[in-house]
C-alpha positions in Angstrom: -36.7 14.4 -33.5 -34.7 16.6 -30.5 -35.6 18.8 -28.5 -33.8 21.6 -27.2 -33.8 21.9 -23.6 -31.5 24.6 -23.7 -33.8 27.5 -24.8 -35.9 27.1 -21.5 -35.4 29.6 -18.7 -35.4 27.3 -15.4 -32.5 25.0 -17.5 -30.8 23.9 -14.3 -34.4 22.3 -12.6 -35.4 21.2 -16.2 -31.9 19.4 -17.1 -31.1 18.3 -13.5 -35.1 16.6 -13.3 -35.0 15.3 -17.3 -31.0 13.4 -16.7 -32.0 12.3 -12.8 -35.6 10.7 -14.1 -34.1 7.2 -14.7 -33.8 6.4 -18.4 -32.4 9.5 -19.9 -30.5 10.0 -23.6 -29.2 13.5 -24.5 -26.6 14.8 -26.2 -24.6 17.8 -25.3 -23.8 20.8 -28.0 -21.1 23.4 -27.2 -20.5 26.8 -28.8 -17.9 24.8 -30.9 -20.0 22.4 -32.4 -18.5 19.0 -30.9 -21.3 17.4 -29.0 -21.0 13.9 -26.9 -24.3 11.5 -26.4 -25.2 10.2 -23.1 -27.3 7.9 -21.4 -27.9 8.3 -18.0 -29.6 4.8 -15.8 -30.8 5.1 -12.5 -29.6 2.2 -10.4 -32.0 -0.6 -9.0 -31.9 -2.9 -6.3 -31.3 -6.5 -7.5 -33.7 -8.0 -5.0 -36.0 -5.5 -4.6 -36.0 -3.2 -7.5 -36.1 -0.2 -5.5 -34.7 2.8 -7.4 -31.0 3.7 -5.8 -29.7 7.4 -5.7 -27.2 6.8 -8.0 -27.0 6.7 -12.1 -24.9 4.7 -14.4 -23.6 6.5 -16.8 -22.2 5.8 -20.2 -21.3 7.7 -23.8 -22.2 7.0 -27.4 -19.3 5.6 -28.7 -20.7 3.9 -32.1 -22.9 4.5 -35.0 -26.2 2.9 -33.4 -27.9 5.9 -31.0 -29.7 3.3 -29.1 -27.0 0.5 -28.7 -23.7 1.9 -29.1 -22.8 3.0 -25.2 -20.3 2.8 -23.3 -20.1 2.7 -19.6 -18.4 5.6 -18.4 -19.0 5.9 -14.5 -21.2 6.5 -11.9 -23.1 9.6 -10.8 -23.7 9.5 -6.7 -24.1 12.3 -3.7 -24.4 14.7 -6.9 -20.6 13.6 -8.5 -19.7 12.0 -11.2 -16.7 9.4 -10.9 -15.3 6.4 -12.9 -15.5 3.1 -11.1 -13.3 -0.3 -12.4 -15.3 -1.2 -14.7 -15.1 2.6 -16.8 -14.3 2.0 -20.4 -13.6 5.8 -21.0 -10.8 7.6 -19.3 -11.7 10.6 -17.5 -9.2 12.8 -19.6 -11.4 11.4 -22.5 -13.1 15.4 -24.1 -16.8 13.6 -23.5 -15.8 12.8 -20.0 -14.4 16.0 -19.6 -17.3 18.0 -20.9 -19.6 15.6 -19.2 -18.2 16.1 -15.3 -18.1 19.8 -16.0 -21.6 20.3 -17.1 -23.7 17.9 -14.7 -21.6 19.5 -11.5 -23.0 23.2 -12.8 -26.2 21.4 -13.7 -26.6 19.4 -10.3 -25.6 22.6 -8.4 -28.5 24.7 -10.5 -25.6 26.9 -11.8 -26.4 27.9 -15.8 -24.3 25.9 -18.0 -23.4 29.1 -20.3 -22.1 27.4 -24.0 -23.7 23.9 -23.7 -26.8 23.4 -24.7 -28.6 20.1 -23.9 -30.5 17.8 -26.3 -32.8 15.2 -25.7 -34.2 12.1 -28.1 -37.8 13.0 -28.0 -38.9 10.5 -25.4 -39.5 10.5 -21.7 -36.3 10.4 -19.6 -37.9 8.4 -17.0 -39.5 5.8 -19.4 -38.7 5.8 -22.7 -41.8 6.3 -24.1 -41.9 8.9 -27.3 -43.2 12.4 -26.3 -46.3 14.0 -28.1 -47.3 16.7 -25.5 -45.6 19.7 -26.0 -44.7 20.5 -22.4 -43.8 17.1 -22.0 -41.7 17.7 -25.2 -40.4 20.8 -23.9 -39.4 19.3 -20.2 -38.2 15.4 -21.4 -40.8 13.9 -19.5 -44.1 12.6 -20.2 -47.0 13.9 -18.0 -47.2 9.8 -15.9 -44.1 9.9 -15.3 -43.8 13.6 -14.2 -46.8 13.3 -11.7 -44.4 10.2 -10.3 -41.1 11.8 -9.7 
């Protein structure tokens, strides 16, 4: 099941709170039909496990929605950018589409034409959804209270 978190008024706070809660999947539609799959990791600290202010970020690149990614960049100080260890170019149409939207989105511009998707689970933990405004938002009502 997938939600559409397009059809919601305040998408920019919505989208910008769902793909910044730590363990976020969605998929991105535009008006054309193509749409590109994300998942979207907050960064810990190794020795601490302190939650960083910055996101790994990689694409569905394979059949499996829950195994196929690959690392695509890092999103920090509200950009996106590859690093060395990218596996998708940046001229690659997901990466493209990608940098575009999350730049609107972190800004809390509209993203007129794309229309964000996510798996039915919580974007901060993973867990599956069954209250509808945590359905509607991407987050479960826990996790909410803790961002």
């Amino acid at each position: 099941m997938s939600t559409n978190l397009g059809e919601s008024q305040v998408i920019p706070a919505i989208a910008r709170q769902f793909v910044l809660a730590g363990k976020s999947i969605f998929t991105l539609r535009l008006q054309t039909g193509e749409r590109y799959t994300y998942k979207v990791s907050q960064v810990e600290d190794k020795l601490t496990g302190e939650k960083l202010p910055k996101w790994f970020v990689s694409v569905l690149t394979g059949p499996d929605n829950w195994a196929n990614y690959t690392y695509a960049g890092m999103l920090e100080n509200g950009h996106f950018r590859t690093t060395g260890r990218s596996r998708i170019s940046s001229n690659a149409p997901s990466m493209i589409v990608f940098q575009g939207w999350i730049e609107l989105c972190l800004a809390g511009l509209e993203t007129p034409g794309i229309e964000i998707w996510h798996t039915g689970r919580c974007g901060r933990c993973g867990r599956l959804l069954t209250v509808p405004e945590s359905v509607a938002i991407g987050i479960g009502p826990d996790c909410l209270a803790s961002l």
